[in-house]
C-alpha positions in Angstrom: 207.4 227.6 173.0 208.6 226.7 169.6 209.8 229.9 167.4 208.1 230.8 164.3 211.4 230.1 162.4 211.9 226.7 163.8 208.1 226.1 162.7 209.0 227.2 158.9 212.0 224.9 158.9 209.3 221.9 159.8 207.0 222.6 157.6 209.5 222.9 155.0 210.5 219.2 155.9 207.1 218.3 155.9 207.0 219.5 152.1 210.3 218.3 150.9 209.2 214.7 152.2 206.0 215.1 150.3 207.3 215.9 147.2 209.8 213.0 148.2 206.5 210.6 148.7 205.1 212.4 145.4 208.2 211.6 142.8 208.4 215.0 142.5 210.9 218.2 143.7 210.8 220.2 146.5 211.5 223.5 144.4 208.0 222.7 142.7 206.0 223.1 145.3 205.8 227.0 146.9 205.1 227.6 150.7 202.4 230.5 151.0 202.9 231.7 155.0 199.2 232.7 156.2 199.5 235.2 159.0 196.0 235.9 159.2 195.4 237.9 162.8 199.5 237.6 163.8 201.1 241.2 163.6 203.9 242.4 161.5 206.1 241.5 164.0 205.7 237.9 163.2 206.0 238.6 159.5 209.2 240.3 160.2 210.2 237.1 162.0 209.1 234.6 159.4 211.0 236.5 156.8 214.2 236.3 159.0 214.0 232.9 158.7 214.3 232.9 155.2 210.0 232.9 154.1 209.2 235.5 151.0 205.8 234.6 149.7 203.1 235.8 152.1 199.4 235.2 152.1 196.6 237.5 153.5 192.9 236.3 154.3 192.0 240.2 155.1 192.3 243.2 153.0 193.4 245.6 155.3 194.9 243.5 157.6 197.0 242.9 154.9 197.7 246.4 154.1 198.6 247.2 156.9 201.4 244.6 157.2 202.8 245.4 153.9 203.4 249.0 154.9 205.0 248.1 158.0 207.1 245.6 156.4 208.2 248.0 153.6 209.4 250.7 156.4 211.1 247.7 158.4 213.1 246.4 154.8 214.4 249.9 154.3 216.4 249.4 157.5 217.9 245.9 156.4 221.4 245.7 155.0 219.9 244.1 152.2 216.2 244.8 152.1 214.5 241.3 150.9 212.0 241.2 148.2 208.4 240.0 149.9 205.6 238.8 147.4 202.1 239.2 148.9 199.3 237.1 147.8 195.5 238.0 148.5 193.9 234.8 149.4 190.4 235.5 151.1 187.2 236.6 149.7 187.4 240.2 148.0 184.7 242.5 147.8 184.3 244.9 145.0 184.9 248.2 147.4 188.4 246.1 148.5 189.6 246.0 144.7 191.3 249.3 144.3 193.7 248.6 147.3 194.3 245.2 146.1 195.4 245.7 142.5 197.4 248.6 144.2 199.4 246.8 146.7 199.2 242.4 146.2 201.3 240.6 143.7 198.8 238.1 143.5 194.9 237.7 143.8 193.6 233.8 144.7 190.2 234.1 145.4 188.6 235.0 141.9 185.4 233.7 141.3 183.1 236.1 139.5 184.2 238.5 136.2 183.1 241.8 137.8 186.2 241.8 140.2 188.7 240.2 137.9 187.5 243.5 136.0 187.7 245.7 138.3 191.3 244.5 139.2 192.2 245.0 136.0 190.9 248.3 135.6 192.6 249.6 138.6 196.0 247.9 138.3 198.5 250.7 138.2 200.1 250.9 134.8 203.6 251.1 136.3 203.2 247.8 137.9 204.0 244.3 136.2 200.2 242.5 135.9 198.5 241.3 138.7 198.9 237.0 139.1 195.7 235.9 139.6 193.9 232.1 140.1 190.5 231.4 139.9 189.0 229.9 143.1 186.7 226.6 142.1 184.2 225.2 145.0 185.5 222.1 143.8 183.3 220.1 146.5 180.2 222.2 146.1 180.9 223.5 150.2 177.5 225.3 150.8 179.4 227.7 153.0 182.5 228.0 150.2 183.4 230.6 147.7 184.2 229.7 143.8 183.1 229.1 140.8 181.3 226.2 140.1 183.7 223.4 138.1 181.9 223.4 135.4 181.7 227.4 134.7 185.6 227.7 135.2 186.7 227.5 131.4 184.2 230.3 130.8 185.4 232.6 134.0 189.1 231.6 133.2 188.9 232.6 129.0 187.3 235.9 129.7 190.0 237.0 132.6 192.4 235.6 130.0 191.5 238.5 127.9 192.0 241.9 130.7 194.8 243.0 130.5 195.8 243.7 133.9 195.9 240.4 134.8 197.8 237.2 134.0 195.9 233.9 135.0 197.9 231.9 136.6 195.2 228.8 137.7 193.0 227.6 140.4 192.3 227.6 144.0 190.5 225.7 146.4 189.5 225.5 149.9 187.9 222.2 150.1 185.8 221.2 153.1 188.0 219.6 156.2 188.4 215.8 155.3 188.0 213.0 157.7 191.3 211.9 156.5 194.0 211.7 154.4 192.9 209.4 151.5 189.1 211.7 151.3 191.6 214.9 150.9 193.6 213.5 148.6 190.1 212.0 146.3 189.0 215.8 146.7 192.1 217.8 145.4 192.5 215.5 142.2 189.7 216.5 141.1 191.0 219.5 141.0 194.2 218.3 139.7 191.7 216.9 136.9 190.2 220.2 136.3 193.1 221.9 135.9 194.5 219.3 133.5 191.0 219.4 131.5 191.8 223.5 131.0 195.0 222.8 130.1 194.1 220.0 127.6 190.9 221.7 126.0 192.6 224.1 123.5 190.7 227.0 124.4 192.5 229.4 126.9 195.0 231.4 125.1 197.8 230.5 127.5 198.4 227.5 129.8 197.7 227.9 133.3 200.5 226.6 135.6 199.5 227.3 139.4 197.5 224.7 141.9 196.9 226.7 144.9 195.7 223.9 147.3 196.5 222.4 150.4 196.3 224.1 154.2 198.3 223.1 157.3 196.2 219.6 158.1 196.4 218.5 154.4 199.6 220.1 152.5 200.7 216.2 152.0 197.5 215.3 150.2 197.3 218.3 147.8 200.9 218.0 147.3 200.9 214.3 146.1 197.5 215.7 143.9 199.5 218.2 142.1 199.8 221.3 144.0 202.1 224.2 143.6 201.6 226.1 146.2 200.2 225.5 149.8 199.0 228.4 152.1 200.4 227.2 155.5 199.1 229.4 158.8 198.5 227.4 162.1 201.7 224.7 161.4 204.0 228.2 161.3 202.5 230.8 163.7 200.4 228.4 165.8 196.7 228.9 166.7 194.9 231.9 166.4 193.5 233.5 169.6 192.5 237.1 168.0 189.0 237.5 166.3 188.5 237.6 162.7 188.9 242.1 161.9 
């Protein structure tokens, strides 16, 4: 059975020759490690192998591993600096916790919780980095704004102070193949552009959170910046949804 490490080091590849494909380099493009229903223990692996940007699909789930993984660092010679980004749906009795313990919030798509984050961002703490997550294929089952409600949404977060927006994520519907994925995530790469370009947010946005283990290749030559990567680097997931 391949190691979690060895896994990171091919997805890695997998990037670096996608930005190759894409004109474009490597350093550009974040890797997000989704550990959604693995323990801490493969955290704690996965950051041995060099991974510091983390992405959680449950709240407490996610809690949970960034205690134990706080406790584990202060052991290490030299304790590494993790970034933990909330990427699942939030719920407005899940806030507090969130703007207490994430560095970063994807899944915004309504202004009561950006509020609420901001609200209950400790004031000791840098700002929360959020992105606004647009059903950019209309998914009947999907979270996120609507494409053409995201200028609104993202000029009223723009104003809270405890938050810094930092752009958009999607979660498009599973493509039949590589060419329909990559159609889908530029128009997001469109959307983003069209925010950028319209003169009205009061700072440009500079995140694409986009692309998933099947299609970080497509999203990658659409524009992305970041791609939340879970099956390719811990394998399949045989425990239940918390």
């Amino acid at each position: 059975m391949s190691s979690i490490t060895t896994e990171l080091d091919r997805v890695r590849k997998r990037i670096d020759k996608a930005c190759q494909d894409a004109g474009r380099e490597p350093r550009s493009v974040t890797l997000l490690a989704v550990s959604k229903t693995f323990g801490p223990e493969a955290v704690m692996e996965a950051v041995s192998g060099g991974q510091r940007d983390f992405g959680e699909n449950y709240v407490q789930e996610g809690l949970e591993k960034i205690a134990a993984l706080k406790l584990w660092a202060q052991g290490q010679a030299q304790p590494p600096s993790l970034c933990w980004h909330c990427i699942g749906p939030l719920q407005s009795n899940k806030s507090r916790a969130v703007a207490e313990h994430f560095d970063w919030v994807h899944s915004i798509d309504r202004l009561k919780i950006a509020q609420r984050l901001s609200d209950q961002r400790p004031a000791h703490l840098p700002p929360l980095q959020v992105c606004l997550q647009v059903n950019i294929d209309g998914g009947p089952t999907k979270s996120g704004v609507a494409p053409e409600q995201a200028l609104a949404l993202a000029q009223a977060v723009q104003g809270l102070p405890g938050l810094v927006l930092r752009g958009l994520m999607t979660i498009p519907e599973p493509a039949a193949d590589e060419a329909t994925a990559l159609a889908v995530h530029r128009r997001t790469r469109e959307l983003f552009d069209g925010l950028n370009a319209s003169g009205r947010l009061l700072r440009p946005i500079d995140t694409l959170s986009m692309g998933m283990s099947a299609d970080l290749e497509a999203a990658i030559a659409a524009g992305s910046t970041m791609v939340r990567v879970g099956t390719a680097i811990f394998g399949g997931r045989s425990v239940p949804k918390p």
